[in-house]
TORKOL-4160 file (C-alpha; in steps of 0.2 Angstrom, whole numbers, padded with zeros to 4 digits, m for minus):
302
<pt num="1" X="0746" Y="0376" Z="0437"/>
<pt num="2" X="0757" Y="0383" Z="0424"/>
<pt num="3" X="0756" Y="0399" Z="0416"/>
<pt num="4" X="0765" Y="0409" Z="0400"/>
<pt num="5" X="0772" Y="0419" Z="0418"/>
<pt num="6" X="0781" Y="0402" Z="0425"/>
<pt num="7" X="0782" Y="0393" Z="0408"/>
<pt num="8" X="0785" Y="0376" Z="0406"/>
<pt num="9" X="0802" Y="0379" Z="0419"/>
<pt num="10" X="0804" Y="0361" Z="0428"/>
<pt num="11" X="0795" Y="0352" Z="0415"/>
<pt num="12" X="0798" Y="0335" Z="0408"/>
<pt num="13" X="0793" Y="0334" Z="0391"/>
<pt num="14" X="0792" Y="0320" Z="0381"/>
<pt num="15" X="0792" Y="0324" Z="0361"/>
<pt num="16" X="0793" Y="0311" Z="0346"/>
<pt num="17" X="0801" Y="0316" Z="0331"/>
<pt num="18" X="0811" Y="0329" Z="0339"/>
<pt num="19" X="0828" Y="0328" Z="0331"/>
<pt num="20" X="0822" Y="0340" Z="0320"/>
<pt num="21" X="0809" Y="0354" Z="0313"/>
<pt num="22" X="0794" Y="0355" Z="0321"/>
<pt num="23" X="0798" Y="0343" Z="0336"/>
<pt num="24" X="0815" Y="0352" Z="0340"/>
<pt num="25" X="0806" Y="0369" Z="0338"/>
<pt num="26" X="0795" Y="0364" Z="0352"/>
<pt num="27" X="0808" Y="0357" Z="0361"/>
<pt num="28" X="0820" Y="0374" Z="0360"/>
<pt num="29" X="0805" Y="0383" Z="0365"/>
<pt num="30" X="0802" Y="0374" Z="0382"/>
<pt num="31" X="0821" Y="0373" Z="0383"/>
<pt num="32" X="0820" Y="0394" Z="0384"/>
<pt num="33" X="0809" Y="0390" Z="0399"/>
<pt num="34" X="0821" Y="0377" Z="0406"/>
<pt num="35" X="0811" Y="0361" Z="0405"/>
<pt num="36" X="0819" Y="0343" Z="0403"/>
<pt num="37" X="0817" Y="0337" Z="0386"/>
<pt num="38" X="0815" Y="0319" Z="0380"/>
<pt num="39" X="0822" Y="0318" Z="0361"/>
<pt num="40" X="0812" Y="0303" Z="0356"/>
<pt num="41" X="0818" Y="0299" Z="0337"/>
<pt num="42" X="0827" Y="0286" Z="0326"/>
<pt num="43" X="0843" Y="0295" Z="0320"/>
<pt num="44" X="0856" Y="0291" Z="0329"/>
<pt num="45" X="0869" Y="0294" Z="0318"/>
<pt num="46" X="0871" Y="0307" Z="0304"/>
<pt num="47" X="0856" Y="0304" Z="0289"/>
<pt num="48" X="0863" Y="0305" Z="0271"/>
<pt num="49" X="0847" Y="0317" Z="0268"/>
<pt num="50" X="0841" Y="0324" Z="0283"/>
<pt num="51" X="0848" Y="0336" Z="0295"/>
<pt num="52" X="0851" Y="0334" Z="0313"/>
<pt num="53" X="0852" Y="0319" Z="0323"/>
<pt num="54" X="0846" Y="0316" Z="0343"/>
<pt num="55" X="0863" Y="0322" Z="0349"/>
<pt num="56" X="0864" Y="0338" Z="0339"/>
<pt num="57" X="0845" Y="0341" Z="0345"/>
<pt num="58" X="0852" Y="0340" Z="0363"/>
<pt num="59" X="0866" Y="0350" Z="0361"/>
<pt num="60" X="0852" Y="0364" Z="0354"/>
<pt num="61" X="0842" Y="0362" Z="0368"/>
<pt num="62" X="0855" Y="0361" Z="0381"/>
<pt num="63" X="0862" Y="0379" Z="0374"/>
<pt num="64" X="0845" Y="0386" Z="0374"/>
<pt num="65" X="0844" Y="0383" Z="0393"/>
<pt num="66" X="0835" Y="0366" Z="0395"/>
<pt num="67" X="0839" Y="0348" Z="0399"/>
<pt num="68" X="0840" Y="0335" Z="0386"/>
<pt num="69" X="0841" Y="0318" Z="0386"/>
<pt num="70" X="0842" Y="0311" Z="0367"/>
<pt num="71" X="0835" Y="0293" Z="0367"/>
<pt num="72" X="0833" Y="0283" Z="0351"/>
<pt num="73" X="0818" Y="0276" Z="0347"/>
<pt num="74" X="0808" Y="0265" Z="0334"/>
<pt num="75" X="0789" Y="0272" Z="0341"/>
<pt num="76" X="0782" Y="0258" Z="0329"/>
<pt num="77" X="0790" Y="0247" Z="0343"/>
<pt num="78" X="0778" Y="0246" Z="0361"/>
<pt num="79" X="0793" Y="0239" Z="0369"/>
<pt num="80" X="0803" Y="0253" Z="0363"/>
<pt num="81" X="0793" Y="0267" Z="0370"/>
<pt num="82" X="0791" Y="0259" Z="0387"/>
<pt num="83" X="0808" Y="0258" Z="0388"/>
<pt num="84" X="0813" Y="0276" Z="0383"/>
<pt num="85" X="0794" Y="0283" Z="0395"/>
<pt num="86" X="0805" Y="0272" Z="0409"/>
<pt num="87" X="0823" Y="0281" Z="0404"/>
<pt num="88" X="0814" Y="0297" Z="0405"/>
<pt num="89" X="0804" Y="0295" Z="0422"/>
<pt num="90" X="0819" Y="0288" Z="0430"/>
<pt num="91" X="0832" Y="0304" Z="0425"/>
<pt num="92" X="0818" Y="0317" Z="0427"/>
<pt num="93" X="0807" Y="0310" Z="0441"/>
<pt num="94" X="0790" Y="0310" Z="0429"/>
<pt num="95" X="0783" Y="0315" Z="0413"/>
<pt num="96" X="0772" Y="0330" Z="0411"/>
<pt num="97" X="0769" Y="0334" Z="0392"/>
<pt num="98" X="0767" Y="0322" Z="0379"/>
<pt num="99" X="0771" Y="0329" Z="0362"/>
<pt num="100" X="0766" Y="0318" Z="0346"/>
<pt num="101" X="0775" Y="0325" Z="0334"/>
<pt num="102" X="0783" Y="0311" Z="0324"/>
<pt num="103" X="0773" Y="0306" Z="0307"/>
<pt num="104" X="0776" Y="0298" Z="0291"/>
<pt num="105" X="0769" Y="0306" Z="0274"/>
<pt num="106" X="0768" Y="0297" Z="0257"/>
<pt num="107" X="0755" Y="0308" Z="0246"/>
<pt num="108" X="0753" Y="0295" Z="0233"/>
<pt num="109" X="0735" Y="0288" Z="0224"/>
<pt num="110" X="0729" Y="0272" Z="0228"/>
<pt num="111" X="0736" Y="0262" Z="0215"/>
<pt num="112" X="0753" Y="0271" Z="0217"/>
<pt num="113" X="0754" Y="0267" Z="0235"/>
<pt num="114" X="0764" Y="0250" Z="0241"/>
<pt num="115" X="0758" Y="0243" Z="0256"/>
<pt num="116" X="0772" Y="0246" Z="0265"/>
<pt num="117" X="0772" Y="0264" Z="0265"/>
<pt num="118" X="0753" Y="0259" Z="0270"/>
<pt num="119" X="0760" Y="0250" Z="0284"/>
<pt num="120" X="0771" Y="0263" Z="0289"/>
<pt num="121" X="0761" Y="0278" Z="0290"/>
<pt num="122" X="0749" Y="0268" Z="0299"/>
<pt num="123" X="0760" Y="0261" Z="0312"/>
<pt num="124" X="0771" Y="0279" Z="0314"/>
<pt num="125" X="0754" Y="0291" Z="0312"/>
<pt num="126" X="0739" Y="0284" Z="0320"/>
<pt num="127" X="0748" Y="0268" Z="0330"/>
<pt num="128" X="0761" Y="0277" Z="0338"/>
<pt num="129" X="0751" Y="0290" Z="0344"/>
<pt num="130" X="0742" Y="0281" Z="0354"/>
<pt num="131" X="0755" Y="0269" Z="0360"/>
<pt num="132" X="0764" Y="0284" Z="0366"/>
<pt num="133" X="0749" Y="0290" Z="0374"/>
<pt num="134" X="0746" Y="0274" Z="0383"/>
<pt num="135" X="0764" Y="0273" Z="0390"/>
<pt num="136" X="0763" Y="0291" Z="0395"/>
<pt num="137" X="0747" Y="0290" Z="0405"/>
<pt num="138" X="0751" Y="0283" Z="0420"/>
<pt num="139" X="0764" Y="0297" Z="0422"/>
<pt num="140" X="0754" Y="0312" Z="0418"/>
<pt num="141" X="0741" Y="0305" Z="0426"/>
<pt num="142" X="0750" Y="0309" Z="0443"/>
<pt num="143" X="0758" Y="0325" Z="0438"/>
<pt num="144" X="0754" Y="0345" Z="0439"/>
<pt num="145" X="0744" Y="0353" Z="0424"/>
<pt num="146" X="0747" Y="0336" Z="0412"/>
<pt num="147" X="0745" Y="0337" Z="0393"/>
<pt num="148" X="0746" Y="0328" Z="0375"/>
<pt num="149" X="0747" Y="0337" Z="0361"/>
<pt num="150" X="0747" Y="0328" Z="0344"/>
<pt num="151" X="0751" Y="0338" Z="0326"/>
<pt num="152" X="0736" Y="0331" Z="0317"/>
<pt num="153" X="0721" Y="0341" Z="0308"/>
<pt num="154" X="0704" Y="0343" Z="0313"/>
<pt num="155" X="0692" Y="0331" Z="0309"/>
<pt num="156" X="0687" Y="0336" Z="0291"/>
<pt num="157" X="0679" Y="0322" Z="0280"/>
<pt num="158" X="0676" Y="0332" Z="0262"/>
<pt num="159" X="0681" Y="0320" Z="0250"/>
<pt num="160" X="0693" Y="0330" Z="0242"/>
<pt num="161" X="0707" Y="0328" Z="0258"/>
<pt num="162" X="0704" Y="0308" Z="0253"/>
<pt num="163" X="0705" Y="0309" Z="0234"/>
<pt num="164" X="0723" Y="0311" Z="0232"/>
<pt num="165" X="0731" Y="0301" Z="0245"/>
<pt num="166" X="0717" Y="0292" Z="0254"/>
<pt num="167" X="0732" Y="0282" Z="0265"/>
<pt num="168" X="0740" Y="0297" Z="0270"/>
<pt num="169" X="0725" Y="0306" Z="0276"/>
<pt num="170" X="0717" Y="0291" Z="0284"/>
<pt num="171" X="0733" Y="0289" Z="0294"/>
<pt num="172" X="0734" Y="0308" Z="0299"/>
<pt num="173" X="0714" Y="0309" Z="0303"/>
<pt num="174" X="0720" Y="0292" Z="0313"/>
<pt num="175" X="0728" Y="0304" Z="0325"/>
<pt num="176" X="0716" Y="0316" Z="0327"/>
<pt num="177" X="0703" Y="0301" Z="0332"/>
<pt num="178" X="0717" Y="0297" Z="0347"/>
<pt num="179" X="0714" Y="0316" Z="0352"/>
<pt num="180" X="0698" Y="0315" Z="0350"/>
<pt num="181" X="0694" Y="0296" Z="0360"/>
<pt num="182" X="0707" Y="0301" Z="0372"/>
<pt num="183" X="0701" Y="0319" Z="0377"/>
<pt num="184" X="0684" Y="0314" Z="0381"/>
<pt num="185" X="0691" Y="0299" Z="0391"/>
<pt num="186" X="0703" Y="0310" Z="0402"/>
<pt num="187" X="0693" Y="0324" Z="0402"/>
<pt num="188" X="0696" Y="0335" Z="0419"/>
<pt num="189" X="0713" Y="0326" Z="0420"/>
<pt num="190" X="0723" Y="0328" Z="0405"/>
<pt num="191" X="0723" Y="0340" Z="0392"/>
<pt num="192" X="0723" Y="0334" Z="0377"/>
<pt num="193" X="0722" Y="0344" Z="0359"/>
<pt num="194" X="0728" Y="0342" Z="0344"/>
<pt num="195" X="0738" Y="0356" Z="0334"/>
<pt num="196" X="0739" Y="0361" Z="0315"/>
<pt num="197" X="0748" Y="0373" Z="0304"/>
<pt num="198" X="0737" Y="0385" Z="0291"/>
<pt num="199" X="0752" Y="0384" Z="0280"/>
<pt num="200" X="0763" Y="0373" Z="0276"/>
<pt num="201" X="0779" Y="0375" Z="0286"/>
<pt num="202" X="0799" Y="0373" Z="0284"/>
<pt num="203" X="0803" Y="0355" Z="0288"/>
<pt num="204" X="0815" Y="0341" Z="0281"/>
<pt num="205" X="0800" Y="0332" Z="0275"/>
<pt num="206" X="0795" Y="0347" Z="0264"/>
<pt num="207" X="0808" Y="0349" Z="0256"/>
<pt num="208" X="0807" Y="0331" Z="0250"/>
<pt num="209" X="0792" Y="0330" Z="0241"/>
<pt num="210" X="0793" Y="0338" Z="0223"/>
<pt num="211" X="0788" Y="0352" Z="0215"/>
<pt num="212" X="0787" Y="0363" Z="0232"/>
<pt num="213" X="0795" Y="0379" Z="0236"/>
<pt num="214" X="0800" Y="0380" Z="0252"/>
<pt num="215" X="0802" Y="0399" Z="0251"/>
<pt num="216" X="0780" Y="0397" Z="0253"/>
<pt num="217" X="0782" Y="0391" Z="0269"/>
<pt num="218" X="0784" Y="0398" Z="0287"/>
<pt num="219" X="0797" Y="0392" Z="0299"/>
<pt num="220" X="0792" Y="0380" Z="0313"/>
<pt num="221" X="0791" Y="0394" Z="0329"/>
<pt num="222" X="0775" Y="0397" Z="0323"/>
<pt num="223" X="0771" Y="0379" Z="0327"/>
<pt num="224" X="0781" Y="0380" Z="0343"/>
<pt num="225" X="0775" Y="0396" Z="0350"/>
<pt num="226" X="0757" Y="0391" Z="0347"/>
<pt num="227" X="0762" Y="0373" Z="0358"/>
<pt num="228" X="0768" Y="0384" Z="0371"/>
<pt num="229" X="0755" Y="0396" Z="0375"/>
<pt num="230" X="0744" Y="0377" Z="0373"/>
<pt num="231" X="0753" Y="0368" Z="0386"/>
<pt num="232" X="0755" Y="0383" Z="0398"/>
<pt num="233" X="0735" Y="0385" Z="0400"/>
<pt num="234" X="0725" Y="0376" Z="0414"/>
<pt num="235" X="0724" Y="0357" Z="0407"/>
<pt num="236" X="0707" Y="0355" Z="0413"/>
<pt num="237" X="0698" Y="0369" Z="0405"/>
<pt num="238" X="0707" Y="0368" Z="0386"/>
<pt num="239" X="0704" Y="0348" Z="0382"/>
<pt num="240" X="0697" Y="0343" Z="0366"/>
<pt num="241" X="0702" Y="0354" Z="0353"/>
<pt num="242" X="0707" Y="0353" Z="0336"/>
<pt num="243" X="0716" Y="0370" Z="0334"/>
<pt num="244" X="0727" Y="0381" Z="0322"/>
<pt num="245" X="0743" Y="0390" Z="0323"/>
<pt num="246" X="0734" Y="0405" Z="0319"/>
<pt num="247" X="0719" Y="0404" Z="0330"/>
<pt num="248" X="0731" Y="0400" Z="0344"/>
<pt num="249" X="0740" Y="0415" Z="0342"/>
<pt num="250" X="0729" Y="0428" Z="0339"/>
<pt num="251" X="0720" Y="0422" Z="0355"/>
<pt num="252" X="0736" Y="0426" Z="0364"/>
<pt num="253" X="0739" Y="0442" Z="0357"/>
<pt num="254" X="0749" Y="0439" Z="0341"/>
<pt num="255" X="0738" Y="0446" Z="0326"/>
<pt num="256" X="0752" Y="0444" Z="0311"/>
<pt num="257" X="0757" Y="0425" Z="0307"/>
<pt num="258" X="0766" Y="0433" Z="0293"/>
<pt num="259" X="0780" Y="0436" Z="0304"/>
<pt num="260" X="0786" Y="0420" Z="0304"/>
<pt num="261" X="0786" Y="0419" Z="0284"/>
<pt num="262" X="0803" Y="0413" Z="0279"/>
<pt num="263" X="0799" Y="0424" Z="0263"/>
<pt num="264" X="0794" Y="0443" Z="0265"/>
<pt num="265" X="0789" Y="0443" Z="0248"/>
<pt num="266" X="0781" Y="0427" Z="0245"/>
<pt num="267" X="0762" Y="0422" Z="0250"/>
<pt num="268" X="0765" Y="0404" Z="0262"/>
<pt num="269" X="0755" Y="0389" Z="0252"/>
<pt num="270" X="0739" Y="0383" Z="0263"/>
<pt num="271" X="0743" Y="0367" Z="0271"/>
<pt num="272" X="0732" Y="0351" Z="0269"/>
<pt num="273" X="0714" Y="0349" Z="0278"/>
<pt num="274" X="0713" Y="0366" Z="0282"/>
<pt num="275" X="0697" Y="0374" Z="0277"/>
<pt num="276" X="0691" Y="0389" Z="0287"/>
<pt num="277" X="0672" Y="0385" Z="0288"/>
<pt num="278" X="0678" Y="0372" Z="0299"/>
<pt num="279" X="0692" Y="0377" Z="0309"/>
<pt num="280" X="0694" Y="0393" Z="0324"/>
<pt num="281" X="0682" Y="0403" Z="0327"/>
<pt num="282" X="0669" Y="0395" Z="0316"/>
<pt num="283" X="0667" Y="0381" Z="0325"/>
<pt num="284" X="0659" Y="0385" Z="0341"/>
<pt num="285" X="0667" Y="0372" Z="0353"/>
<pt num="286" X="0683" Y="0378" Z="0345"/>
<pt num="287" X="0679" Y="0395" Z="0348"/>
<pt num="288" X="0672" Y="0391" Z="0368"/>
<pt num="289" X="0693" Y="0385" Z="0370"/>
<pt num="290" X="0701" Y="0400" Z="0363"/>
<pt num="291" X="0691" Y="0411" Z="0374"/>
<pt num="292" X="0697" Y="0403" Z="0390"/>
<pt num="293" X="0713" Y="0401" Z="0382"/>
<pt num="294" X="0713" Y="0419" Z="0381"/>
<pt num="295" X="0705" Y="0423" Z="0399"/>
<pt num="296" X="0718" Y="0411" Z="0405"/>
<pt num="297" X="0735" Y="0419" Z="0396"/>
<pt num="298" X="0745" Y="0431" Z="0404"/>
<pt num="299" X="0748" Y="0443" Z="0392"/>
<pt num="300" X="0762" Y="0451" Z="0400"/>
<pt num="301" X="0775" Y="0438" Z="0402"/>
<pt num="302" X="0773" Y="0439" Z="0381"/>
């Protein structure tokens, strides 16, 4: 089993999206530990707007002590992702970790909301979580300690998350239902939680949407050291969650998020779906997985 004392050391991960932000911050983690990384992501070549590319992740990750191996991939395409789960299994021997990271956001109303970009938060969101999944299974299904971890939100159905952008947040909540379905499918085999930030974080696709200030934000370790302490705990005990960054870390010792504020001086922005009368410790099954997330931590390897 692994722990926070071993790490994710001889770990195969495979991690969508992964080129940048929040997937290469989990990815750098991990690497610290030296696990095999599989950058699974489109950019190929240098993007006119967007930072980093799958060979400039692998070199980050190779220098922070891991193995990388930067395959590109369209994850709206099955036959894609089989082929890059069979790349990965046959240069690292099997796949431990599944990390849906990738997602597409377009916060547009209804009537302001092409069926394309429908279409394409549809198929990268909800679709390609679960394709990735499915691929995935027969692998962690034979390996040590197995886990998925998806960045979605828990399962909130006020109205208000759907009044803005009812496409996006049906393709986010689409996610969620994979952890959900998936978790009590799997359940004593494969870990399988779902991950979300209290505030918004520092990523490329932050700083596209308008009107936000990324000095509100908090930089994506937060993400990646909540992951971490996630997929080092016993994968048949913490299965079925929906849980914050916060939660996470403050089961695990860490008491100030505020330390990963890119701003000393500025207040983060809340992020989307997070209300805390339904999240942490508020929510009794939650609350059940941080404790033996907690009993199962060891705290002096932090």
């Amino acid at each position: 089993m692994t722990d926070a004392t071993t790490g994710l050391k001889g770990k195969t991960l495979f991690i969508t999206g992964a080129s940048r932000g929040i997937g290469k911050a989990i990815a750098l983690r991990a690497a610290r530990d030296g696990a095999n990384i599989a950058i699974i992501a489109k950019t190929d070549e240098p993007h006119p707007k967007l930072p980093g590319t799958i060979h400039t992740a692998a070199a980050e990750i190779e220098a922070a002590g891991g193995r990388a191996l930067p395959i590109k991939t369209d994850i709206r395409d099955e036959n894609e992702i089989a082929d890059a789960v069979a790349h990965t299994v046959e240069t690292f021997g099997g796949i431990d970790i599944l990390i849906n990271n990738a997602s597409a956001i377009n916060l547009t109303p209804t009537l302001q909301t092409p069926m394309s970009r429908f279409d394409l938060m549809h198929q990268v969101n909800s679709r390609a979580t679960f394709a990735c999944a499915q691929a995935c299974l027969p692998h962690l299904l034979a390996a040590d300690n197995p886990h998925i971890l998806t960045m979605s939100p828990p399962l909130n159905l006020s109205p208000h998350w759907f009044a803005n952008h009812t496409a996006y947040t049906m393709s986010k909540y689409g996610m969620s239902l994979v952890t959900l379905g998936l978790a009590a499918e799997f359940t004593g085999k494969v870990g399988i939680n779902s991950l979300w930030p209290v505030t918004v974080i520092d990523t490329a696709a932050l700083s596209m949407i308008p009107g936000i200030d990324t000095g509100h934000a908090r930089h994506p370790d937060i993400i990646a050291d909540a992951a971490h302490a996630l997929l080092c705990a016993p994968a048949q005990q913490i299965t079925g969650g929906f849980f914050t960054d916060e939660d996470v870390l403050r089961a695990i010792g860490i008491t100030d998020p505020d330390r990963y504020n890119l701003s000393p001086d500025k207040t983060p922005m809340p992020d989307f779906f997070h209300e805390p009368e339904h999240n942490g410790r508020n929510d009794p099954a939650v609350a059940r997985l941080l404790d033996l997330l907690a009993a199962s931590y060891n705290f002096s390897a932090t």
